[in-house]
Structure formats: C-alpha cells, structure tokens
LUMLO-504086 format. One line per 5 residues: number of its first residue (from 0); for each residue y, x, z of C-alpha. Coordinates in steps of 0.1 Angstrom, whole numbers, plus 5000, padded with zeros to 4 digits. Layout:
BEGIN
NUM = Y/X/Z | ... .
END
This chain:
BEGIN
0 = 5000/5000/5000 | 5035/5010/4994 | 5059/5013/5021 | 5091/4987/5012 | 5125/5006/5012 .
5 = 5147/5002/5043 | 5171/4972/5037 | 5207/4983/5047 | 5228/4958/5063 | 5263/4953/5085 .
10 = 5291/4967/5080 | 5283/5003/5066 | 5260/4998/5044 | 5266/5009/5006 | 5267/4987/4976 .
15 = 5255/5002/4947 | 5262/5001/4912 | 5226/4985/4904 | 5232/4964/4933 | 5270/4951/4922 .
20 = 5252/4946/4886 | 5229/4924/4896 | 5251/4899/4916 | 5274/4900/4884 | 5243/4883/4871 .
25 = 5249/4857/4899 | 5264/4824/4876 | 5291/4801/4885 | 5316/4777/4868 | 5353/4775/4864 .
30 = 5374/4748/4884 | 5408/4742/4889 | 5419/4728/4922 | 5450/4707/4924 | 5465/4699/4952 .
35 = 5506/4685/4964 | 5518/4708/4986 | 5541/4702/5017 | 5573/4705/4996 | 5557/4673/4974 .
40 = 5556/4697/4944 | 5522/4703/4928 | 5499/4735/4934 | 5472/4745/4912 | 5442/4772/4915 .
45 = 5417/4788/4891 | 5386/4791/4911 | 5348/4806/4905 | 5332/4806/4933 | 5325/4767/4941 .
50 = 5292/4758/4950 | 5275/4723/4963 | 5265/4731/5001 | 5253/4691/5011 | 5238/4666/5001 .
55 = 5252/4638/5030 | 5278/4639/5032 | 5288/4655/5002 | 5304/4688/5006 | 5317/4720/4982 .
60 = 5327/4752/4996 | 5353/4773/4974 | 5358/4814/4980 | 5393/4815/4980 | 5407/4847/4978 .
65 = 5427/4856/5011 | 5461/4860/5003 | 5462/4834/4977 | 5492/4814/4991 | 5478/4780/4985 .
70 = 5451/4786/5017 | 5480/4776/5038 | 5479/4746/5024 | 5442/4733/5025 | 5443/4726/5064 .
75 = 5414/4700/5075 | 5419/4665/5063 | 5441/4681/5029 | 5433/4660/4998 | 5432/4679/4966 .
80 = 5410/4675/4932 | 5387/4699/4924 | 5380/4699/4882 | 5351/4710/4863 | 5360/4730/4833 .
85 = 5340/4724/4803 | 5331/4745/4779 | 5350/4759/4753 | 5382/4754/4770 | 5396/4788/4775 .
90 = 5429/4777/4766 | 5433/4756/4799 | 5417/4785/4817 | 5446/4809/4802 | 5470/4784/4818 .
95 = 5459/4786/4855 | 5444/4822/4855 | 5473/4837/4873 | 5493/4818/4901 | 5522/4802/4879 .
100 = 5539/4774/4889 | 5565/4745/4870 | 5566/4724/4842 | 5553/4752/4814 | 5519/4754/4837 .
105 = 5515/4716/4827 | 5530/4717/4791 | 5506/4700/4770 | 5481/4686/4795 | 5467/4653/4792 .
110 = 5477/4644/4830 | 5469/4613/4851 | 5498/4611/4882 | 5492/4585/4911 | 5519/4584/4940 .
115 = 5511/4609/4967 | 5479/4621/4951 | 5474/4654/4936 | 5477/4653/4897 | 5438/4646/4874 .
120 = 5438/4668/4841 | 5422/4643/4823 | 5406/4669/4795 | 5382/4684/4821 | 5343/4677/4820 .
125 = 5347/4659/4858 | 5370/4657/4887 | 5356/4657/4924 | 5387/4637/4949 | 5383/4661/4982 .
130 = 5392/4666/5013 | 5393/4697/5033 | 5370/4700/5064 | 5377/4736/5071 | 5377/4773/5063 .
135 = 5356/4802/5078 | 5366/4840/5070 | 5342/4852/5047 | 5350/4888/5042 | 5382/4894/5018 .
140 = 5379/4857/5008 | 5380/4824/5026 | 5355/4802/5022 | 5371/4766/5022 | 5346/4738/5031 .
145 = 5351/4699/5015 | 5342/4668/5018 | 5338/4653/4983 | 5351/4618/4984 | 5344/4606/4952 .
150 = 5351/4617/4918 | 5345/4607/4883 | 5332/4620/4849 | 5362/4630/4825 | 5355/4638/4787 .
155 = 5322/4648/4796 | 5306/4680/4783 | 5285/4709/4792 | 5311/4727/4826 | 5316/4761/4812 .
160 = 5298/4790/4830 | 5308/4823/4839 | 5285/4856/4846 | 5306/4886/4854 | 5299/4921/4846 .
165 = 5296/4932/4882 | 5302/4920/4919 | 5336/4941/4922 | 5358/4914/4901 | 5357/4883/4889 .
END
C-alpha cells in the first residue's frame, strides 16, 4: 500500500500552482445583484461566486469581495434581486464588471422599476427577489447569506457559465 501525502491545512499551508489550477476548474455563473441603497439611488454588483446553500427555506450565499462598498449595504433583512445572466450576454457583463454607477450603467437596458424595490433587468435568464439573512468573513471575501423570496423566469435561456484559469482571480 502506498502511504497518502500529508494534507496541509490552516493558516500556513501553501497553495500550489497545480492546486490554484484545479479550483479554476471549479464552475460558476454570472449574476448581477441590484439592490436601492440608503441614499434611494440604485447599486449594482457583478458577482461569480453565488451558489444555492438550502433547500427550506431557500437560501443563496454570494462571495462578495471585502472592500466592495455595496457590503455596507446588504445588512439582515436588505431586499435586493439577484439576476442570472444567460449566455451569450457579455455585453451586459461589460456593463457591470467594474463598480460604475449613474444613468450610462443602465443606458440601453430593458428595465422593470416598482416603487421602493430594487430595479429587474428584464433581459436576464431569471431574477431571484432576496433578502439578506447575514454575512460571515470568509477570508478576503464575505460571504453574504439570503433568503430567496421568490423570483421568476425572465427570457429564459441557458445562465452563462464561467471556469477561470486559476484560483488567484476571477
């Protein structure tokens, strides 16, 4: 029998090259949160990381990159819509890849407004209606938990779907 190698762990442990490959290989989707901040103006976030974690009640969590400015805002009980980017829309991906806000960010979208909810971009594959339950540190990212409250499909289509070359970037 072959002895297994020693698994590092904690804090010091090493991530290779091999190792960062392979968790590139890990895939995910593309979303874009919306939410109305505390100024009433509307916030938006390009996110990667969003995975299901329950089935009752229905819950997301979302990696949120520490010193993105809009975790200040997702506080328990914070409503916000999480979309589902379909495929082939790399255009409206392009428009929320870096934090921008104002009226250019929303020039050209097919929007749906409702008083005191955050804005629906109607073009995505699906919109999930959330609300915040709270956030644990999780590294150099936090890790926002939700409660999804209901949601609806959009135009429908395959969610677009995103490997990454390694685990150092996105």
């Amino acid at each position: 029998m072959s002895e297994k190698p020693p698994i590092q762990s904690g804090p010091k442990s090493v991530i290779k090259d091999d190792v960062a490959t392979a968790m590139g290989k890990i895939p995910s989707g593309l979303f874009i949160l919306s939410l109305i901040d505390d100024a009433g103006a509307d916030d938006f976030m390009l996110a990667s990381w969003v995975q299901q974690c329950s089935f009752s009640p229905l819950m997301v969590n979302i990696a949120i990159r520490s010193e993105r400015s809009i975790l200040s805002q997702l506080v328990p009980g914070k409503i916000f819509n999480l979309h589902i980017i379909k495929e082939g829309q790399n255009q409206m991906v392009g428009k929320f890849a870096k934090p921008v806000s104002g009226a250019d960010q929303l020039k050209d979208l097919n929007l749906q407004r409702e008083p005191n909810l955050p804005v629906v971009l109607l073009d995505t594959c699906a919109v999930l209606h959330c609300k915040a339950a709270g956030v644990l540190n999780a590294g150099d990212h936090q890790l926002l938990v939700a409660e999804v409250v209901s949601g609806t499909m959009l135009t429908g289509g395959d969610p677009m779907v995103h490997v990454r070359k390694n685990a150092r970037n996105y």
